[in-house]
Backbone as a chain_set.jsonl record, in Angstrom:
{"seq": "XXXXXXXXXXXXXXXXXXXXXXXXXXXXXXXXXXXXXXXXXXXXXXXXXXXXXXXXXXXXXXXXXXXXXXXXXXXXXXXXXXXXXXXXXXXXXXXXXXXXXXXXXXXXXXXXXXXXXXXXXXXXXXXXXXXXXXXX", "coords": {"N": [[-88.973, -112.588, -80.387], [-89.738, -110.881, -77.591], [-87.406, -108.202, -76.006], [-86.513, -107.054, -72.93], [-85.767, -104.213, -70.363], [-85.155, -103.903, -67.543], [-84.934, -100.996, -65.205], [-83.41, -99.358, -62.863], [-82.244, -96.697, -60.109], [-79.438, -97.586, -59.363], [-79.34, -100.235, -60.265], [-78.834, -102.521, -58.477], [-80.158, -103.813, -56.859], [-83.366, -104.312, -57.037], [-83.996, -103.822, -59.635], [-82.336, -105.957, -60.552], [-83.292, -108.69, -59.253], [-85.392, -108.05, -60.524], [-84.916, -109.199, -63.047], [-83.364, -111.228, -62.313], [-85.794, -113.113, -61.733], [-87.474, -112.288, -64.178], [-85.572, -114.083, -66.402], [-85.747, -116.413, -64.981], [-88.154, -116.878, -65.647], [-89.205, -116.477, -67.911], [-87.582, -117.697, -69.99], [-86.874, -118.509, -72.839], [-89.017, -117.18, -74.006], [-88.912, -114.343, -73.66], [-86.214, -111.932, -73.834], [-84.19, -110.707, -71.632], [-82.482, -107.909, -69.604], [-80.766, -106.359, -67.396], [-79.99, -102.445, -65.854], [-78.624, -99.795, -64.614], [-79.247, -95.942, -64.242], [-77.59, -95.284, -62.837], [-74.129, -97.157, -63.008], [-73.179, -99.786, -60.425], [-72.708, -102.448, -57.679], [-74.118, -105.111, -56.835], [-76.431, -105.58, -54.598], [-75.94, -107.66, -51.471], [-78.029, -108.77, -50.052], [-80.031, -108.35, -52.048], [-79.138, -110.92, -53.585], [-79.235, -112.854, -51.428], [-81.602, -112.872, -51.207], [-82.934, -113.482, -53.624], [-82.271, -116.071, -53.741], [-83.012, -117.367, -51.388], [-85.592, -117.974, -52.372], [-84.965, -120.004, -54.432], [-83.407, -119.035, -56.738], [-80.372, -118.06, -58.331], [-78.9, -115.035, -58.253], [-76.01, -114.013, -58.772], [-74.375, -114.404, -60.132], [-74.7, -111.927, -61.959], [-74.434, -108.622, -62.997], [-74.112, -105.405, -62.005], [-75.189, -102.349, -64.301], [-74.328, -99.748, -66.378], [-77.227, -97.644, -67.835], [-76.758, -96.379, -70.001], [-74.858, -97.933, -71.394], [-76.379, -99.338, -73.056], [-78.589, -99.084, -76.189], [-81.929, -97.74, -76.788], [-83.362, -98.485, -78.579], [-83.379, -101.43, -78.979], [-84.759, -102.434, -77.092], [-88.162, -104.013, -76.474], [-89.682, -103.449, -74.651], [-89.806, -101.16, -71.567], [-89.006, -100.932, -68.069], [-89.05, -99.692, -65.215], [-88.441, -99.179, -62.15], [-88.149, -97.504, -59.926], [-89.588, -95.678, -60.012], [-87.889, -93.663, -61.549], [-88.492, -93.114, -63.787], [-89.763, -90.544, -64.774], [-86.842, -89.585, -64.722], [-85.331, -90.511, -66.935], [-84.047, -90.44, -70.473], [-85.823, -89.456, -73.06], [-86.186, -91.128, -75.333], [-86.346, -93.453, -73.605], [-88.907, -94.076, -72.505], [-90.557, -94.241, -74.694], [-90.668, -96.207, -75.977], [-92.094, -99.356, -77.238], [-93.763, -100.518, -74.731], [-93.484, -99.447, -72.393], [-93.295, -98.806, -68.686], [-93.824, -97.727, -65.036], [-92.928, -98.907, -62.166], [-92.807, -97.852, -59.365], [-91.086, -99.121, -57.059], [-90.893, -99.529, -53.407], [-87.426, -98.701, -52.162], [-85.57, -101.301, -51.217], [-83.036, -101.272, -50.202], [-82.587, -98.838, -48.688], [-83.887, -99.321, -46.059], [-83.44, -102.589, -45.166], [-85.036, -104.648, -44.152], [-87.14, -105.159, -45.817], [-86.785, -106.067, -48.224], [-87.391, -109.356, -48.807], [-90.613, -108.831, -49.088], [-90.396, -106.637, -51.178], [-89.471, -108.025, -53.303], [-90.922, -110.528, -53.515], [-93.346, -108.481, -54.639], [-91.614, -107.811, -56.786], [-92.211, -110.425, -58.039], [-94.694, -111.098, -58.81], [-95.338, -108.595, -60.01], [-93.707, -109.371, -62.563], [-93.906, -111.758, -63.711], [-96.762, -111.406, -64.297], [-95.86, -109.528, -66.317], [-94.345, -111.189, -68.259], [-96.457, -112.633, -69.279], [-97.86, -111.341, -70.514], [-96.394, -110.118, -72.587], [-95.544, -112.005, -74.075], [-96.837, -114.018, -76.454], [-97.068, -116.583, -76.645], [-97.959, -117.613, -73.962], [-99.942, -116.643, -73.4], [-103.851, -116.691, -73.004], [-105.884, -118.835, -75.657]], "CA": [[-88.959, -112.593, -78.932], [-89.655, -109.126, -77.013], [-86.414, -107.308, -75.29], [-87.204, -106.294, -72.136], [-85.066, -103.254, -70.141], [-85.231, -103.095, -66.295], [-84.287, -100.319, -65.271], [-83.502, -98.42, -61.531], [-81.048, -96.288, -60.069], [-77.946, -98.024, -59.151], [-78.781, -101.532, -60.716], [-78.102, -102.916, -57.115], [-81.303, -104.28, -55.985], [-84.426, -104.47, -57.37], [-83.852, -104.001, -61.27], [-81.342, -107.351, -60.338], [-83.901, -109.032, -58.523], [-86.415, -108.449, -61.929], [-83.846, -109.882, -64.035], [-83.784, -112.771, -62.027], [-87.388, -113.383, -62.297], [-87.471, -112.557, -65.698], [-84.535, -115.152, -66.82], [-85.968, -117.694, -64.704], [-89.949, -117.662, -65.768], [-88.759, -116.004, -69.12], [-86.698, -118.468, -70.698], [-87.736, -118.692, -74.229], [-90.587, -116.304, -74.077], [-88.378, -113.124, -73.89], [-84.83, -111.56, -73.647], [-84.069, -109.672, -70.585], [-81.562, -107.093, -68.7], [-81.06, -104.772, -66.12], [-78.871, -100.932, -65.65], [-78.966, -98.572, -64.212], [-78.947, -94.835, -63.985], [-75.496, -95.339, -63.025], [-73.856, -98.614, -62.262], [-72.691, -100.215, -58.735], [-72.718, -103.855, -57.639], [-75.284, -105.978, -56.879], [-76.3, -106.13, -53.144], [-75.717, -109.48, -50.914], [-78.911, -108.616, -50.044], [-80.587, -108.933, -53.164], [-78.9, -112.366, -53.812], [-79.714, -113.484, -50.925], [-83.059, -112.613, -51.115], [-83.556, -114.478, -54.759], [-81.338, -117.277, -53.559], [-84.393, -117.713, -50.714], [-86.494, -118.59, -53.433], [-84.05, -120.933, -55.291], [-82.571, -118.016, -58.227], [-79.621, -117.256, -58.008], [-78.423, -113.853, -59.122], [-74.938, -113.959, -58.003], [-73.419, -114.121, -61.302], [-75.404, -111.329, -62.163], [-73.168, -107.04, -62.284], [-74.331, -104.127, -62.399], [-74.784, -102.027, -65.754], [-74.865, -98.804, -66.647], [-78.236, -97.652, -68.905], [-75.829, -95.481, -71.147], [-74.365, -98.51, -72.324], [-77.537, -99.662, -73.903], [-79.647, -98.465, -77.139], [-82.892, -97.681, -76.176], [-84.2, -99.104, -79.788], [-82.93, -102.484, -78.669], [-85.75, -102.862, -76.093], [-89.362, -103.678, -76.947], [-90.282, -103.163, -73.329], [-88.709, -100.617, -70.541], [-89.848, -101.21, -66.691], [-88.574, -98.55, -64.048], [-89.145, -100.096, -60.563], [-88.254, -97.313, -58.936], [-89.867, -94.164, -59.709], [-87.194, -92.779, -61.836], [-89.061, -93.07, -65.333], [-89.15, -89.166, -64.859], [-85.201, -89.233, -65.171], [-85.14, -91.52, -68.342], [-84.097, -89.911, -71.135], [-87.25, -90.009, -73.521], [-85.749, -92.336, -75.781], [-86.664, -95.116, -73.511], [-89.749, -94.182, -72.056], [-90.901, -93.816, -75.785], [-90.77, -97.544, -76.489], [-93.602, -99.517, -77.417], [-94.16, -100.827, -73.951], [-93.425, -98.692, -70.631], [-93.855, -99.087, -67.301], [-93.094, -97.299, -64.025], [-93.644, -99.851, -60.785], [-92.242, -97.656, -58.198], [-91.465, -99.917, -55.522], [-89.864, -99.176, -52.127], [-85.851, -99.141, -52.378], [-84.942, -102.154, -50.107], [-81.213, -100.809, -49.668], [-82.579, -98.223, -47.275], [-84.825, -100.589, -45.276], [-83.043, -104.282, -45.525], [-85.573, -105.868, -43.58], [-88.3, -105.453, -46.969], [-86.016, -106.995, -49.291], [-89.015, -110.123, -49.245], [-91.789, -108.074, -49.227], [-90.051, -105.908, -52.181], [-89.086, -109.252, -54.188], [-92.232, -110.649, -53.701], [-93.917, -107.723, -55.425], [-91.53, -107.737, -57.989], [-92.018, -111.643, -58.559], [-95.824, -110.978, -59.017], [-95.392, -108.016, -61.851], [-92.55, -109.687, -63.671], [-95.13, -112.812, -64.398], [-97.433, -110.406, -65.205], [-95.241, -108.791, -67.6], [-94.005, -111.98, -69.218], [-97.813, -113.206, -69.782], [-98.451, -109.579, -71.646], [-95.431, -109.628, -73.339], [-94.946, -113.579, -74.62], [-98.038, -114.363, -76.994], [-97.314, -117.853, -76.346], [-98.492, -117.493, -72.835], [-101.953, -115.546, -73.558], [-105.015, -118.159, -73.316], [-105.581, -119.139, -76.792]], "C": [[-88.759, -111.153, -78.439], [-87.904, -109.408, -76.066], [-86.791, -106.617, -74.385], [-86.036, -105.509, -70.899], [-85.685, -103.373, -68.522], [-84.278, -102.312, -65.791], [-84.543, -99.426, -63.339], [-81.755, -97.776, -60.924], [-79.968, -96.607, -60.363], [-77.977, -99.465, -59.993], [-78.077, -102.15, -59.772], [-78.944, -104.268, -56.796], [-82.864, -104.958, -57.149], [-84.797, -104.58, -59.036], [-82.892, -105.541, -61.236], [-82.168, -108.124, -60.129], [-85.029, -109.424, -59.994], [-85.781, -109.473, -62.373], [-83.871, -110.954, -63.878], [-84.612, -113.644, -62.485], [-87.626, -113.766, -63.551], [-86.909, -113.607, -66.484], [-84.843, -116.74, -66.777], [-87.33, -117.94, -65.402], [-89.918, -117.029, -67.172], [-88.167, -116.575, -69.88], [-87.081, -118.78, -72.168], [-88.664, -118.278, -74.883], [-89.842, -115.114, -74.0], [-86.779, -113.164, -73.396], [-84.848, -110.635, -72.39], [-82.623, -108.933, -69.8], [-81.398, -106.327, -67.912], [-80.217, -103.814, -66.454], [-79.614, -100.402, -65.074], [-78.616, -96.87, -64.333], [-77.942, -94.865, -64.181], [-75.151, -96.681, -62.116], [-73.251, -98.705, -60.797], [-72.601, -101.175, -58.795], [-74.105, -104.054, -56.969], [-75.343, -106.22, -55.523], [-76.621, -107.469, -52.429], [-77.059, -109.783, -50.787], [-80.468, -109.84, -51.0], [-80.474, -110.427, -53.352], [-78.997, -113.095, -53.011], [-81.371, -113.853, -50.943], [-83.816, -113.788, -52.369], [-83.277, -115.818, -53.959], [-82.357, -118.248, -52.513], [-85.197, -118.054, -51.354], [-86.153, -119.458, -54.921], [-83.774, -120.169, -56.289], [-81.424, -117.594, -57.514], [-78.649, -116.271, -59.052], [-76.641, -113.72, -59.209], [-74.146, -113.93, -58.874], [-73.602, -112.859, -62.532], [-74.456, -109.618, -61.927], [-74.504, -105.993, -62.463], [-74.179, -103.567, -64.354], [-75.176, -100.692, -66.055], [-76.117, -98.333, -67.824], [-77.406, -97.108, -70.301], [-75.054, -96.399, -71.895], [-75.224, -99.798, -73.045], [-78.155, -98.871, -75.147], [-81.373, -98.674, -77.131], [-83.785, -98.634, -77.629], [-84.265, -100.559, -79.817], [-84.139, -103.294, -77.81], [-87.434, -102.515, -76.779], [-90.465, -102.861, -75.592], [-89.141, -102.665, -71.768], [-89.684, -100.743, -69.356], [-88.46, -100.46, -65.613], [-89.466, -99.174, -63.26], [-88.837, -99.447, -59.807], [-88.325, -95.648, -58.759], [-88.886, -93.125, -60.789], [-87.273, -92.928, -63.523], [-88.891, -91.421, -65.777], [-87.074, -88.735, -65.24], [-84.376, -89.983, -66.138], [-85.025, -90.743, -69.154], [-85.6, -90.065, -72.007], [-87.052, -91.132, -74.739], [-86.401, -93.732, -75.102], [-87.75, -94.847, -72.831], [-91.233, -93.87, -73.08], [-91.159, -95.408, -76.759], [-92.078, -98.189, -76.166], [-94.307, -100.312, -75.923], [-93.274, -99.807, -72.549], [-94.107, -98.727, -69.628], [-93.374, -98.352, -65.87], [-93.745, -98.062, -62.5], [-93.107, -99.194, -58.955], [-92.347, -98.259, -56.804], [-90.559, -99.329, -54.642], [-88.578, -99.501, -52.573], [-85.617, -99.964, -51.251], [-83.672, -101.892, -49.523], [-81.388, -99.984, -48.35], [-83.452, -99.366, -46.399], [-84.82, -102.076, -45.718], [-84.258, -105.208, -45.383], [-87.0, -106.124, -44.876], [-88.03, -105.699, -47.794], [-87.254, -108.46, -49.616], [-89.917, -109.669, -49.324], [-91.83, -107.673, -50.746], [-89.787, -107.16, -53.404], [-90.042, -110.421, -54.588], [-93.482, -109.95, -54.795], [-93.398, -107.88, -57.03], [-91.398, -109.102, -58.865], [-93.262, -110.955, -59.523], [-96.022, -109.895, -60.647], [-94.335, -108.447, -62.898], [-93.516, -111.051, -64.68], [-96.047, -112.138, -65.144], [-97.293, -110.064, -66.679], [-94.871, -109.6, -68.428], [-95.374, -112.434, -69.733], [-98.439, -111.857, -70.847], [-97.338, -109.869, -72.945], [-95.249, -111.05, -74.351], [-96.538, -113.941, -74.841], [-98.786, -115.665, -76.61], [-97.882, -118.872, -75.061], [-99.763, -117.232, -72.296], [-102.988, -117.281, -73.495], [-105.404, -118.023, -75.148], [-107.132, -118.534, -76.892]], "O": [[-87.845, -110.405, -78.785], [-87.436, -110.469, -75.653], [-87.392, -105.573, -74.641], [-85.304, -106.38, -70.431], [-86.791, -102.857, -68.36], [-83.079, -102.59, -65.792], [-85.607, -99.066, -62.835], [-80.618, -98.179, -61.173], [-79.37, -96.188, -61.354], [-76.909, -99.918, -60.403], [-76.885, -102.403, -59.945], [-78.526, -105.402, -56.561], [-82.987, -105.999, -57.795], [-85.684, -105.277, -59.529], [-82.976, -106.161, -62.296], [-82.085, -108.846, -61.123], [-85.37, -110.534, -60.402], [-86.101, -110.625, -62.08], [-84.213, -111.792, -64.712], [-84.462, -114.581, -63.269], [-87.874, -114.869, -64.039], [-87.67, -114.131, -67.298], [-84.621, -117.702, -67.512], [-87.642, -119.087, -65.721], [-91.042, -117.166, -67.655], [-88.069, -115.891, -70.899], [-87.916, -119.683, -72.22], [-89.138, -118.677, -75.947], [-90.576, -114.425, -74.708], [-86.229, -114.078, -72.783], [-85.728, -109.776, -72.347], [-81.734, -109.72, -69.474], [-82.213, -105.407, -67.834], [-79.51, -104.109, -67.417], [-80.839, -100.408, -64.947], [-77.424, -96.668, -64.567], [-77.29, -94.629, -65.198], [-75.617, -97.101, -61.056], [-72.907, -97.713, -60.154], [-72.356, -101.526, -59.949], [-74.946, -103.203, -56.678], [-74.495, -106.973, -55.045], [-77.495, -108.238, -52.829], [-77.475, -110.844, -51.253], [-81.165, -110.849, -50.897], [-81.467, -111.153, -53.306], [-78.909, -114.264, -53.39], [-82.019, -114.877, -50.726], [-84.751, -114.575, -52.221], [-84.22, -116.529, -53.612], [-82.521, -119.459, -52.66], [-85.903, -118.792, -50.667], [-86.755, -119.54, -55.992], [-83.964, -120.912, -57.252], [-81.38, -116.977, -56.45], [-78.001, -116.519, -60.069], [-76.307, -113.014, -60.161], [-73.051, -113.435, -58.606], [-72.985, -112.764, -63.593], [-73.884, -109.409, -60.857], [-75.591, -106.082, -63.034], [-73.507, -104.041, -65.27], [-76.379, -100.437, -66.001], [-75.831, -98.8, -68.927], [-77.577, -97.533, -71.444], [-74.531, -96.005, -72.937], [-74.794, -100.882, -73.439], [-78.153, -97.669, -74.881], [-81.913, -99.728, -77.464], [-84.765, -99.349, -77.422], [-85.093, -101.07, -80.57], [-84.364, -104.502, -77.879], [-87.873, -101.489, -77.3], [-91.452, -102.126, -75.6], [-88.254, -103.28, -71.176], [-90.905, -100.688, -69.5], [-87.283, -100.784, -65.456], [-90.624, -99.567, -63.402], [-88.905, -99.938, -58.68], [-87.753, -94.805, -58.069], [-89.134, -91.92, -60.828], [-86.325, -92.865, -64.306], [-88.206, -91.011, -66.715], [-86.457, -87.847, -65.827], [-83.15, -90.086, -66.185], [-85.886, -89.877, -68.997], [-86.455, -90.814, -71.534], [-87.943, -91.962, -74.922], [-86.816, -94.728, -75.695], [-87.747, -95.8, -72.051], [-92.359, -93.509, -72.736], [-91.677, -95.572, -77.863], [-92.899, -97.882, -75.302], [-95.463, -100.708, -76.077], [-92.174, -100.165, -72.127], [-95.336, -98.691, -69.577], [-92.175, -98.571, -65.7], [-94.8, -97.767, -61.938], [-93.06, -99.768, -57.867], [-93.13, -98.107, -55.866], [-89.568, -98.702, -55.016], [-88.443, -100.473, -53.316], [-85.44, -99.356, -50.196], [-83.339, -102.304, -48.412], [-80.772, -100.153, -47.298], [-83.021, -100.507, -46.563], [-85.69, -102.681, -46.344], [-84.536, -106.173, -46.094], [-87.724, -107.119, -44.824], [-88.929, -105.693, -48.634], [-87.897, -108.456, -50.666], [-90.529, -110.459, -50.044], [-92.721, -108.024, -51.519], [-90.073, -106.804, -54.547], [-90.005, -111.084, -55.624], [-94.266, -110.576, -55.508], [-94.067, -108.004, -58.056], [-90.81, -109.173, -59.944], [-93.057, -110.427, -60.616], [-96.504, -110.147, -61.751], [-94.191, -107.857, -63.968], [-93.681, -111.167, -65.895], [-96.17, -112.207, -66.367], [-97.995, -110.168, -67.685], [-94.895, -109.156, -69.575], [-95.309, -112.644, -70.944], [-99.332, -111.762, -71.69], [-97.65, -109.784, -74.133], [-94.736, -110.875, -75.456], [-97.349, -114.12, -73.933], [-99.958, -115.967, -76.385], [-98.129, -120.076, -75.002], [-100.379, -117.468, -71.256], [-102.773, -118.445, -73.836], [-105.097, -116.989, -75.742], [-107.705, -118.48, -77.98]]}, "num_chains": 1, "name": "protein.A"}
């Protein structure tokens, strides 16, 4: 089963928000986690935002990337532009991705817009990533 790394600044928002996704339409088809850069909490935001689409994140922290091993992950996904400030360790793994989406924290009101998007490439990414998913 692939290991898959989301990864964005604070681990607030939108790397939370993957995770979700991932966990929920991922269940048995891959492993998944979020960090960030540098840790924080998880905005109401965010959990409201899944929670609008029946997931809820809410039991869900923050995590710093530094307390990960980048060898651990088959697949790293930066959602927010900051693949450039990845050590190369993890942007060196056999799957990378950089989806820079808008940061919803500054502009609340695109929290659905932004969660939306990142429903759409997280499916994506589990149908690439989970064999068992591919058309036969």
């Amino acid at each position: 089963m692939k290991r898959v790394m989301f990864v964005c600044k604070k681990n607030s928002a939108r790397s939370q928000m993957a995770e979700g996704f991932a966990k929920t339409f991922g269940a048995g088809k891959i492993e998944v986690t979020s960090a960030g850069l540098d840790a924080s909490q998880v905005r109401p935001e965010a959990i409201a935002a899944m929670a609008a689409v029946g997931i809820d994140i809410s039991d869900q922290t923050s995590k710093a990337l530094s307390d990960f091993s980048p060898e651990d992950f088959d697949a790293v996904i930066s959602l927010c532009g900051c693949g450039v400030d990845l050590p190369p360790e993890w942007v060196t793994r056999p799957h990378f991705d950089d989806w820079q989406l808008e940061d919803p924290a500054e502009q609340p009101e695109i929290f659905p817009q932004v969660r939306d998007q990142i429903r759409q490439r997280v499916e994506a990414l589990i149908a690439t990533l989970s064999p068992e998913t591919a058309a036969p």
